[in-house]
N, C-alpha and C positions, 0 to 999 in steps of 0.2 A: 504494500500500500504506500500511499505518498500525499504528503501535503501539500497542498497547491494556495500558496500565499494568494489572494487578489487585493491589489488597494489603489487607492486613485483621490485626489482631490475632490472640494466641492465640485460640483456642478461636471466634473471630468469626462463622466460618463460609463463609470464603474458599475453603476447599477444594472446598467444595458448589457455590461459583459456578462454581469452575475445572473443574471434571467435569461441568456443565451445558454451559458454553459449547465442551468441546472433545470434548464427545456427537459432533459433527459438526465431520469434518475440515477445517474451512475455518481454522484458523490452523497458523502456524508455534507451536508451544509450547515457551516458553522457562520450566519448572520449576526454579529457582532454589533449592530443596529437592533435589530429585533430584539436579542437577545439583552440589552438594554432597558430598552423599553418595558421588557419584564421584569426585566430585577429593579427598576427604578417602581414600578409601582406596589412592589415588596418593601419598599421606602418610602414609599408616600408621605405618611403620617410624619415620619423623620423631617422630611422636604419641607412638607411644609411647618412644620415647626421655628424653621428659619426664616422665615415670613413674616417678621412681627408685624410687619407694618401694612401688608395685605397690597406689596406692589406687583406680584406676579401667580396672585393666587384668589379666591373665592371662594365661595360655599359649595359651588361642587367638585372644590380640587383644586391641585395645579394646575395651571395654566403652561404647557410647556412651550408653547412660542417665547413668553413675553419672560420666562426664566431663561430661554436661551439668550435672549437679548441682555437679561442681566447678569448673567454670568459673560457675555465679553466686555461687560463695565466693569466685573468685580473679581479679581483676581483670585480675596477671599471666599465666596462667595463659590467659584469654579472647584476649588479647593475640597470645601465642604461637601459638596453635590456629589464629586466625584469619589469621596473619600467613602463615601456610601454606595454608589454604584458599582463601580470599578471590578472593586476584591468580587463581588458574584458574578459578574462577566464574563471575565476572566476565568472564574471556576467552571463555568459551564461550557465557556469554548475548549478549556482545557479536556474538559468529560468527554466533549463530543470528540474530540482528538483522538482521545482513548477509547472511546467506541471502536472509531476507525482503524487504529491497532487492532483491537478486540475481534472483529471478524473480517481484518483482510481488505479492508473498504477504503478506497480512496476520500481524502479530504478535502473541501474547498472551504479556506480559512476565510471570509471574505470582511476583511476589515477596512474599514478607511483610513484609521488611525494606526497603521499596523506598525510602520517604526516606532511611532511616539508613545504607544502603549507596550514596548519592548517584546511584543509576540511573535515578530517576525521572527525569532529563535527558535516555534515549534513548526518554519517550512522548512520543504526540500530544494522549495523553486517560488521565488517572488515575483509575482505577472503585476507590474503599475499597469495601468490607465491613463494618459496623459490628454492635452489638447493646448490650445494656444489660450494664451492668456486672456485677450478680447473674448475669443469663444465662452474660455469656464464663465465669465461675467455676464457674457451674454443670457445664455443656457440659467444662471443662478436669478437672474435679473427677470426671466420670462414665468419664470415659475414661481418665484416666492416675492415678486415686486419690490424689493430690498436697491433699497438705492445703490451706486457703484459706490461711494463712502465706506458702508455698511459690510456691501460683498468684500472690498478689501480688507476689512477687520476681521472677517471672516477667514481670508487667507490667510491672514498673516499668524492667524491660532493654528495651523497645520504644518508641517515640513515644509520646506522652500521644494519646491517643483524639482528643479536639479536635483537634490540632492538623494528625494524620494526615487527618480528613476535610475541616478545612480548605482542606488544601493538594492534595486530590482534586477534578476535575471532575464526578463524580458519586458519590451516597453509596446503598449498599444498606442497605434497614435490615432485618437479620434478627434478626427477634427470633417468630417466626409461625411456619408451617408449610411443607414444602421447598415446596409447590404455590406460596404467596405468596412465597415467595423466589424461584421462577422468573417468576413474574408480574414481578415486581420489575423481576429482569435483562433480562426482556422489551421494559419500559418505556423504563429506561434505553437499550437497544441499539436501539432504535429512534431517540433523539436523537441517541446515540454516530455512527450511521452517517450522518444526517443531516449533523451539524457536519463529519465529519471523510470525508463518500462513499466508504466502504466498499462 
């Protein structure tokens, strides 16, 4: 079996890879997104406790838009959130890891934050997702109306561009059409399976 790292910027177009390559059930999938969103609301109550002041929350909850906005104000605030999130994410991608030992089962680790959450430790082979810079702004701008200000505040909380495809074994360049973006992943996963016999 083998881990297959995926990770990519906002707006990159990772998501596109990740619902390409699990079209067909041949991995274990380890949504690190998903798998958040679960473990944060095992922390709810936590969350919102940090709330006093009732700026990103209500009576039926958190508000998770208006807590993502204050958490790239609030450095302590990121801190907190995360110090309750994190360690169960982590434990659960770590499971499904070990699933995929467990019965021989390929992995697709699919994070965004894969260097900066130091996970990229448990691939075999790191696939980024890349595009041009105008394009991620574009693409983050169409979808969530977030001024350009905003989206590069956004950027600038993730790995520099370079440095994430650097430290990747292969690089998708989306910047085209989804047909060439599957062309793309096609290409790559042919090497991918190669180096690593999948």
């Amino acid at each position: 079996m083998a881990v297959i790292g995926l990770t990519g910027g906002i707006g990159s177009g990772k998501s596109a890879v990740s619902s390409y390559l699990t079209s067909v059930p041949r991995f274990v999938h380890a949504d690190a997104d998903f798998i958040a969103k679960e473990v944060f609301k095992c922390h709810e109550r936590e969350i919102l406790a940090l709330d006093m002041n009732r700026e990103w929350s209500d009576h039926t909850g958190v508000l998770r838009s208006r807590l993502f906005l204050a958490m790239l104000d609030s450095l302590d605030l990121k801190k907190q959130v995360e110090d309750l999130v994190l360690p169960g994410t982590r434990k659960m991608i770590e499971a499904l890891v070990d699933v995929g030992r467990l019965f021989n089962h390929d992995v697709l680790l699919d994070v965004p934050l894969l260097f900066e959450s130091g996970l990229d430790h448990l691939c075999d082979v790191i696939i980024c997702v890349s595009c041009t810079r105008d394009e991620q702004i574009r693409r983050v701008k169409a979808r969530s109306g977030y001024s350009d200000e905003l989206i590069e505040k956004i950027i600038a909380t993730q790995i520099d561009a370079t440095e994430r495809e650097a430290r990747s074994d292969y690089v998708v360049s989306n910047n085209g059409t989804i047909q060439e973006l599957h062309d793309s992943v096609n290409a790559i996963f042919k090497n991918v399976q190669l180096r690593i016999k999948i």
